[in-house]
N, C-alpha and C positions, 0 to 999 in steps of 0.2 A: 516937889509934889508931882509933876510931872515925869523923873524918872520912875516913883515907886510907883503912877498908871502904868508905864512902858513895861517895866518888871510884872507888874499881875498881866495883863494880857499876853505875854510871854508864855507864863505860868499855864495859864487857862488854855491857850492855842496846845501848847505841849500836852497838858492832859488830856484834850478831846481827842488828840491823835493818837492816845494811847487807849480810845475807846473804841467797840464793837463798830465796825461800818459796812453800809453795804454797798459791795462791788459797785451793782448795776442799780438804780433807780425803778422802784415798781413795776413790772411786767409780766406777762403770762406767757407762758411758751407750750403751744397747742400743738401738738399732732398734726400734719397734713389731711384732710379727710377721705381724700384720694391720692392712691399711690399714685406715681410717674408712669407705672405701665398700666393703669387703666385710665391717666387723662389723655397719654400718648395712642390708647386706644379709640378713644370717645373723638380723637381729634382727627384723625388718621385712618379709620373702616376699612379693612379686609373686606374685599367683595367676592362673593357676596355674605353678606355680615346676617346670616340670618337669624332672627329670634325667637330663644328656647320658650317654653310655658313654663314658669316656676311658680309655684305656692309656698308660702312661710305660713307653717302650722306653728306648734305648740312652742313659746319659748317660757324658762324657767331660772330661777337665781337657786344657785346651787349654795349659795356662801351665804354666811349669819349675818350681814349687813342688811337692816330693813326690817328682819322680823321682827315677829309683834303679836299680839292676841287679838289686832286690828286686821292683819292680812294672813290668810291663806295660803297653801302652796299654788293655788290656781288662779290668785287676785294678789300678785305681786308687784308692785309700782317698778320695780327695778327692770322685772322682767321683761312688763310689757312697754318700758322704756326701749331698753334692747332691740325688740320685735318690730315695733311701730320703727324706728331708724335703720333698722336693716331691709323694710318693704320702703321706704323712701328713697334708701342708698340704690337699690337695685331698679326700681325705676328710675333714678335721676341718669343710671348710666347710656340709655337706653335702647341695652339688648334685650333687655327681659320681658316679657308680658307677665304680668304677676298677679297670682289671682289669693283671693280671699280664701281662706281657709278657717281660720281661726275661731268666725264670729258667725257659723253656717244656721245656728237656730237663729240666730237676727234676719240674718238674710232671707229664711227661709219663711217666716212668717211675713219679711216681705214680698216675697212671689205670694204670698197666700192673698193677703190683702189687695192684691194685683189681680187674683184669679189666674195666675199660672201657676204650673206644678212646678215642685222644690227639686227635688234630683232629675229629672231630666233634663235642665236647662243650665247643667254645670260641665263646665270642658276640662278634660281632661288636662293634665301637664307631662309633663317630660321629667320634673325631678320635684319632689319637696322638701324644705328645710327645716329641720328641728333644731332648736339650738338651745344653749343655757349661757347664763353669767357664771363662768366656774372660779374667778379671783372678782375682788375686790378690796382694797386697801385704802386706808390714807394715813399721811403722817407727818407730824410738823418738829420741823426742824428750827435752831434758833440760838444768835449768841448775845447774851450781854455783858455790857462794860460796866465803866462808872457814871457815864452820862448817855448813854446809845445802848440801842438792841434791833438785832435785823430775826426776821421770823419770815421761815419757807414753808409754804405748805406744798402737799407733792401729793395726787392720787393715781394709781395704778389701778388697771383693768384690764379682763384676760374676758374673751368670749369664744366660746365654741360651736360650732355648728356643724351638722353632716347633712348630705345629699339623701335620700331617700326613693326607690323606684315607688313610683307609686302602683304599679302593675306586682309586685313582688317582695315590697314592702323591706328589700336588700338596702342596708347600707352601705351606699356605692364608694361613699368619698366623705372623706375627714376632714376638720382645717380650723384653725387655733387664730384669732385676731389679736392683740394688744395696743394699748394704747397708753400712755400716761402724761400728765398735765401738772403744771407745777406754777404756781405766783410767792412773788415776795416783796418783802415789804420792809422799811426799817424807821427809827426816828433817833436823831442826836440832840439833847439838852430839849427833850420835851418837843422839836421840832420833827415832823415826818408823818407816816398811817401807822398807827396802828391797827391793822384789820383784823375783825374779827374770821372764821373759818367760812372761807367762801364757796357754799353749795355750787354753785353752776361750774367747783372742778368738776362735781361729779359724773354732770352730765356732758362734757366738754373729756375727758375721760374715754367714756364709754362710747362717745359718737369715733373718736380716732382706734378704738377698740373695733366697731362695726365696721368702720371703711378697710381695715386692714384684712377682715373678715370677706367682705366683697369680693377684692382681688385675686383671693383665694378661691371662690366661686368662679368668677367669671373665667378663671383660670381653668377651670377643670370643666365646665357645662362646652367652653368652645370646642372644644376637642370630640366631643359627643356628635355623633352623627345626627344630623338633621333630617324631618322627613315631614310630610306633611298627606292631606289625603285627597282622593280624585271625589270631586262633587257630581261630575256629569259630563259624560260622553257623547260628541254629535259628529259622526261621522268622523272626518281628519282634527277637530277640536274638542280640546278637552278642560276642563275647567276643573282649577283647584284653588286648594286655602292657603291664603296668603298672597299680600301683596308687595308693592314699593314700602308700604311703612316698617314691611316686618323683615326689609333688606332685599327683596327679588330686584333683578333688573331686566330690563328688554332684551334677550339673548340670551338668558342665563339657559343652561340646559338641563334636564332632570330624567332621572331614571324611573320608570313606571314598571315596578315588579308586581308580581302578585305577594299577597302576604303570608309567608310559611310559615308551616302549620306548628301549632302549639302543644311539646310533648313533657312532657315530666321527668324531671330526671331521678333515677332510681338513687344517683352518688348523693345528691345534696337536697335532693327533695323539692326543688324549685324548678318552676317554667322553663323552659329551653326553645327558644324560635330556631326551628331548619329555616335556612336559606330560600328566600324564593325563589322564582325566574324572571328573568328580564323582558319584559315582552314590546317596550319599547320606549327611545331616549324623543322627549318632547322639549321643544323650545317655547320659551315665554315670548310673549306676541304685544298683551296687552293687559290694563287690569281693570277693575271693576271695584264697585262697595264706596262707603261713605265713609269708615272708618276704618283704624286701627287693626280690630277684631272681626271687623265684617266684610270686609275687603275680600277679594281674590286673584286669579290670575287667568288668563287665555292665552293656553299654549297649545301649538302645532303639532303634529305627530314628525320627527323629519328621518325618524329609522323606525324599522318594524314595523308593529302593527297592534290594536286593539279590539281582541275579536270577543272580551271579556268585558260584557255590559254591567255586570253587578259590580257596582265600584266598593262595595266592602271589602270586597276581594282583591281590591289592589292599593297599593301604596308607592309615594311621593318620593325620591330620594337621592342626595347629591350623586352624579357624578364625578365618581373620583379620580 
């Protein structure tokens, strides 16, 4: 009696290992959400590390994932997934000041209710982003035995976005994110998960989709010259926007040109700034403001001269 137990569990060990298994034990394997060279950035600041204005306008799902007689091209859950993660992402890194664009009759009827006016109390930016979801996929993969079955599911996502001047409405700069997210799962003789298709790849997905998207951003906006504008002139002091939040520092130096003039070009049809003139390099001294945005700076004049009271007429600009 005993050997024919020994012989069937022989038998039974033998067939399970000739059944479906899997490798590894249930797991999800996520995308980083931040490349190596934008936490090596966040951790490490190039000074002075100063901060562009950016707005995220319109984002859109380009692919049949989602649609429906429920949503719209303009009320897309995908989409404004996308958007809402990509104004997160570039606040969390924190070079950007980033403003609202998206939601401007909301806002706008909040200044009403407020009793202030709606378009004069909006700042200007240095770049905006338009982007879409242009991929979308998922797919489940999966092997069965006689007593076992291992099931992968796997989603992919592609997001694109460009820079946009908001002065000339040029798209400056391209740039392609991805992302992809994958779980699996197995069970042998009725033992193990079977899971059903688990939504939060999707958004798990498309968040390593955005952050790859970032890096590409932040990549191209640093390289852009920075400038800012003169508030007010008092003899050898001059006061401008922007403080220690937005990366100035005690020393830093800055060129105070006038702002050239704006002429048309006949070849391409768009704006063209001539060059202004230098009228003179000021050093930062000191700052001011409560915040972030309302902040600024006091700086010395230590070459040239400012014999140009109308501060429209002049502009903020590194030292190169």
């Amino acid at each position: 009696m005993s050997k024919l137990t020994t012989v069937s569990v022989a038998t039974l060990t033998m067939t399970l290992a000739a059944c479906a298994t899997v490798e590894k034990p249930a797991e999800r394997v996520i995308a980083p959400q931040l490349t190596e060279e934008v936490q090596t950035t966040q951790a490490a600041p190039v000074a002075p590390r100063l901060k562009r204005r950016i707005a995220v306008a319109r984002f859109s799902n380009s692919t049949n994932y989602g649609k429906g007689l429920l949503f719209d091209g303009e009320n897309d859950p995908l989409a404004d997934q996308a958007r809402d993660m990509l104004v997160k992402r570039l606040i969390e890194t924190g070079q950007f000041m980033v403003f609202e664009r998206d939601n401007l009759e909301e806002l706008s009827l909040e200044r009403t209710l407020l009793g202030e006016e709606g378009a004069s109390n909006l700042v200007g930016v240095d770049a905006v982003v338009i982007g879409s979801v242009t991929q979308f996929g998922r797919k489940t993969e999966g092997q069965v035995g006689f007593l076992s079955s291992t099931k992968k599911q796997t989603v992919a996502a592609t997001v694109e976005g460009r820079l946009v001047d908001p002065r000339t409405s040029l798209a400056f700069f391209s740039a392609s994110g991805q992302g992809e997210t994958s779980t699996e799962s197995g069970e042998v003789a009725g033992f193990g998960s079977r899971a059903a298709y688990d939504a939060s790849l999707n958004d798990a997905a498309i968040a390593a989709a955005i952050s790859d998207l970032t890096s590409e951003i932040i990549g191209n906006l640093a390289d852009r010259p920075w400038s800012t504008d003169v508030l007010q002139i008092e003899g050898n002091q001059v006061f401008i926007s922007g403080g220690s939040r937005q990366g100035l520092k005690v020393g830093d130096r800055f060129s105070v040109e006038t702002v050239g003039k704006v002429i048309k070009s006949g070849q391409t049809g768009l704006p063209i700034t001539l060059p202004g003139s230098e009228l003179a390099v000021v050093e930062v001294t000191s700052f001011f403001g409560d915040s972030e945005y309302s902040e600024g700076s006091i700086a010395n004049v230590v070459s040239g001269s400012l014999s140009i009271q109308d501060t429209k007429q002049l502009t903020v600009k590194e030292v190169k």
